[in-house]
N, C-alpha and C positions, 0 to 999 in steps of 0.2 A: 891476449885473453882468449880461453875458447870457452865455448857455450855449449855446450849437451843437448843433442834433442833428439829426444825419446819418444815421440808423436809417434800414431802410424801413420800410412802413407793414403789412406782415405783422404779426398778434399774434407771432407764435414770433419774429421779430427784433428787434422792442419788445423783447420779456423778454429775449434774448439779450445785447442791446446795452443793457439797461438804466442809465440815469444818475439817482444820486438828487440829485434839487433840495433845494438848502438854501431855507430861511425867506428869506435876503435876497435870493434871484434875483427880479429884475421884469423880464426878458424873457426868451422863448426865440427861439431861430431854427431853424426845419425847413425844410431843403432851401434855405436861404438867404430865406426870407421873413421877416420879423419877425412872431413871435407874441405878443399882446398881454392873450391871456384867458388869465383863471385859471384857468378851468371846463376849459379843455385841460390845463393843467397839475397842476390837481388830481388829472387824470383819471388822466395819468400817473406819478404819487408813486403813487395806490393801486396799481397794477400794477407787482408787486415782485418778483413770481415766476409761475413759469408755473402754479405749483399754486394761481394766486390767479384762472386764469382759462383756460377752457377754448377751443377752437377752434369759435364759433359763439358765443359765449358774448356776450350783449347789451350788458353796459358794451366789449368790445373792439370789436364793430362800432361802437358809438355814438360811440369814441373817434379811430379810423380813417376812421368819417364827419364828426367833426368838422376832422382834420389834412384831408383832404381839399378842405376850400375854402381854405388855403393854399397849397399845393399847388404848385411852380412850373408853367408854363404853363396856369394858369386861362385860359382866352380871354373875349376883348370880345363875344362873340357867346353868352353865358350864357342871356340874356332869351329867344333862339329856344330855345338848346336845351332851356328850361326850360317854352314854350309845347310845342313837339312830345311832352317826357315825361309831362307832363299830360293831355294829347288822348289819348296810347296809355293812360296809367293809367284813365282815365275811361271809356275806349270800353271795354278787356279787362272793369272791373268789370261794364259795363251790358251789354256781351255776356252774361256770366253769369250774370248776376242777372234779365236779361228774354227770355227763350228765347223766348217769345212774339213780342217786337216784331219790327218789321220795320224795314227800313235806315229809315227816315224819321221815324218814334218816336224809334229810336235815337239820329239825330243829333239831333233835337231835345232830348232827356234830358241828352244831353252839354253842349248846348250851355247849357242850365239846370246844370246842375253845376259848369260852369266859369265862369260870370259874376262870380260875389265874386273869386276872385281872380285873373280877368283884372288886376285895378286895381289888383293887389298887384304893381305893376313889380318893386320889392327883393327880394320872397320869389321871385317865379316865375325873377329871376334866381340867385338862391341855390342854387332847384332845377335850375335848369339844370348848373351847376358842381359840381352833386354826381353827376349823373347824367355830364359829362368823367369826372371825377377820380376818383369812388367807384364809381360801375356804378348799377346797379338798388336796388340796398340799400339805398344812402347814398341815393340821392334818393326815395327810397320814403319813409323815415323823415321827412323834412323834408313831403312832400307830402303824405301823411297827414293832419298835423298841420295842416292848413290847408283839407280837405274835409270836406265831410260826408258821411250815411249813407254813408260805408264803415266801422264800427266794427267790424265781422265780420273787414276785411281786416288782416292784422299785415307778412305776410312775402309776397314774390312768391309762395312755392310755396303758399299760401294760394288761389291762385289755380288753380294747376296741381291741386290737389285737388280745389276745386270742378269744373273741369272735367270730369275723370275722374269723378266724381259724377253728370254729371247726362248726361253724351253716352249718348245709349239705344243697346240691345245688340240690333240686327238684322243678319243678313246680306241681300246684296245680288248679284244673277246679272250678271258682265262682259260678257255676250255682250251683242251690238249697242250697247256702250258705247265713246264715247270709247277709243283705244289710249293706258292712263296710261304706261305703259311708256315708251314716245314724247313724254310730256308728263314724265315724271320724266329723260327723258334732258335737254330744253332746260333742265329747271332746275336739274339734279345733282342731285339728290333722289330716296330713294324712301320713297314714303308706306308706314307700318305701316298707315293704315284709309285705305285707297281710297277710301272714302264721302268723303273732304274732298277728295279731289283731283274726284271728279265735279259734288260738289256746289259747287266752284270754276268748274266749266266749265257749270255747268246753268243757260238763261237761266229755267228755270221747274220745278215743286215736278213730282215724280215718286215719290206715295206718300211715304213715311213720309222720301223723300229734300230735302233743301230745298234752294233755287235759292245761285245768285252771290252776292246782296243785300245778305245779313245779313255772310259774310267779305268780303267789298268793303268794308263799313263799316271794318270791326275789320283789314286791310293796308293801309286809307287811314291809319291811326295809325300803325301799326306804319313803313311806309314814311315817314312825316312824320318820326319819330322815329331812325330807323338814317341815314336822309338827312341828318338835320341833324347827326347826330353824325358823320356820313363827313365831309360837308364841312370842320366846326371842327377836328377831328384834321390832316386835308389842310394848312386854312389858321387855322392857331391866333390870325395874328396878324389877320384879315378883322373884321371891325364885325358889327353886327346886320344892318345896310341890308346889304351883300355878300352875306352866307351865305343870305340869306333870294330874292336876285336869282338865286344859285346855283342853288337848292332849287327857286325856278320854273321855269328852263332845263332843270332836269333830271328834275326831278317830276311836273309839269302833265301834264294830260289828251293833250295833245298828244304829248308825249315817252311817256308809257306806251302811247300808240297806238302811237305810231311804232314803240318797242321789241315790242308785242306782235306788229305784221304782220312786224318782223324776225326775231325767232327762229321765228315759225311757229306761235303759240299760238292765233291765232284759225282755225287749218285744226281743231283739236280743241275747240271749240267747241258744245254738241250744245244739244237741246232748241231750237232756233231760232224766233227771235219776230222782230216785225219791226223790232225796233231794232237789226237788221242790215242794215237796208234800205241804209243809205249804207255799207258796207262796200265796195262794188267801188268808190266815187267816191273814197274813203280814201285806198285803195291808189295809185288813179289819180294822184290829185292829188300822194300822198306822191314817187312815183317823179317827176313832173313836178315838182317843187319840188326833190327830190335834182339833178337835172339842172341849174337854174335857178341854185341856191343853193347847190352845191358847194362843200363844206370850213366850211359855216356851218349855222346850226342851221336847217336847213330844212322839219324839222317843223312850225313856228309858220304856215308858210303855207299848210300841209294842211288838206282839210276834214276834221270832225272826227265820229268816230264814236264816242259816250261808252263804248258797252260794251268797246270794246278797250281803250279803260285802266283798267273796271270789273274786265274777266277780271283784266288782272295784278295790281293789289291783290286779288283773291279768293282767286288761287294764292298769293299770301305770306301772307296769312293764315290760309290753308289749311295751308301748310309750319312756320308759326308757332304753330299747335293742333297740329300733328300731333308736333312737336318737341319738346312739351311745354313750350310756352309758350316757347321758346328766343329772346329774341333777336337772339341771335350767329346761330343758323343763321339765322333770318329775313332779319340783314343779310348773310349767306354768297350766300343765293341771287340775292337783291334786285342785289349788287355783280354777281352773276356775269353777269346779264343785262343790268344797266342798265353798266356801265364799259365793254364792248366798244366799245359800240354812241353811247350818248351822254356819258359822262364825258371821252373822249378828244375829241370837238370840245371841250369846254368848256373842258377846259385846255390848249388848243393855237388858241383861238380867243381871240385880246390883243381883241376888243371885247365881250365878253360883259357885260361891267357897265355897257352902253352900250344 
């Protein structure tokens, strides 16, 4: 016997639309995929009624993250988006947990926390297709389960707590600062603590203020992770190899340059060190290459100035704490500066996978 069910994956339309399975059903079909576990279907028999289960309530997520790696439009390209969810979960934790470290500790820590299940190709694809289909939650639940020392962490907003916890309560005087006003107009955004939009643009520590470094680390994930999921949504049916050729056309150090001399963010730049030094050759070479290479990605041929793509990973990361841990707005902003500018070559340019 199989059974059809055509619910969505809301708890309140579960219970609305609820169908009881007899003892002799051995398949179900959701949203036209064949389902083959019991453990979903058991999940479902227990939930009979809405007073059997509240809205947050852990067996309903657990069960909505499980429908979710059936899910029609699962994409081939899981394995990236399950490497980018990982990288952002691991960075956000060690951001919070080592206020101390500096960007260079940090990736190191990461990159130690991630090694066992680098090799877990199955699971990190699993988590990838939870983090499509289910959001934060569902791939949380599964990636948990497979790290260590994070037993403290349960639920994203686990996160947003801790933050709120431990950011220290100082004000700070605008005057001869940075115009954020001006920097929150390029990116839509306006910051509730100013202190992350300066300490996004500061190439160095001023008093109890910290530099770039540390949110450059923590929007280097954050962009890995919204990027990869722009793409798959885009091109559901692309490979790993595509999404991943996408993600460097569009991501790389080069393209954040290029994007930051275009909207104007390295004019608000303050604290100046001299790893601005090649900033006028940048520019130079960027305009000389636009000319050269017109209608094609002509960033790749610029010279390259690392803190311009350090600034705009700093400010998403920035917009990303400030947001309270928001995702969605991180990739609101992320889209709104990088799609003008380089999204529109990429899908209008037939040899990019070339």
């Amino acid at each position: 016997m199989t059974l059809k069910l055509d619910f969505a994956l809301s708890y309140a339309l579960v219970h609305q639309r609820y169908t009881r399975l007899q003892e002799d059903t051995t398949k179900v079909e959701f949203d036209g995929v064949l389902i083959l576990e019991w453990n979903i279907i058991n999940k479902l028999v227990a939930i009979q009624s809405p007073k059997q289960a509240k809205c947050g309530d852990d067996s309903v997520e657990e069960l909505e993250c499980s429908i979710s790696f059936y899910r029609r439009g699962t994409t081939q390209s899981g394995r990236e988006l399950g490497h980018s969810f990982l990288k952002m979960l691991v960075a956000v934790d060690l951001f919070l947990r080592h206020l101390d470290w500096d960007e260079a500790r940090l990736t190191v820590g990461r990159s130690n926390a991630l090694s066992t299940i680098w090799g877990m190709k199955r699971e990190v694809e699993r988590i990838g297709r939870a983090f499509h289909n289910g959001g934060i939650g569902c791939a949380m639940q599964r990636a948990l389960a497979s790290l260590e020392n994070m037993d403290d962490i349960h639920r994203w907003n686990d996160f947003v707590g801790k933050f709120a916890s431990t950011r220290p309560s100082y004000t700070i005087s605008l005057q001869g600062m940075p115009d954020i006003q001006k920097v929150e107009g390029i990116l839509g955004y306006t910051f509730r603590d100013k202190r992350l939009a300066l300490e996004a643009l500061s190439m160095r520590r001023v008093g109890r203020l910290g530099s770039y470094q540390r949110l450059e680390f923590l929007g280097d994930a954050v962009i890995d992770a919204v990027s990869a999921r722009f793409w798959t949504t885009k091109f559901p049916e692309y490979s790993n190899a595509q999404i991943t050729i996408l993600r460097s056309l569009g991501a790389s150090n080069k393209a954040l340059q290029a994007v930051c001399i275009s909207v104007g963010l390295y004019r608000h730049i303050w604290n100046v060190t001299g790893r601005l030094d090649k900033l006028p050759r940048a520019r130079e070479s960027l305009v000389r290459s636009r000319r050269t290479h017109c209608g094609t990605f002509y960033w790749t041929n610029a010279v390259l100035c690392r803190t311009l793509a350090d600034v705009v990973e700093s400010c998403i990361g920035a917009v990303f704490l400030d947001s309270g841990l928001s995702v969605e707005e991180a990739a609101r902003v992320w889209e709104r500066i990088f799609w003008p500018f380089v999204g529109r070559r990429l899908m209008t340019n037939k040899n990019w996978s070339q």
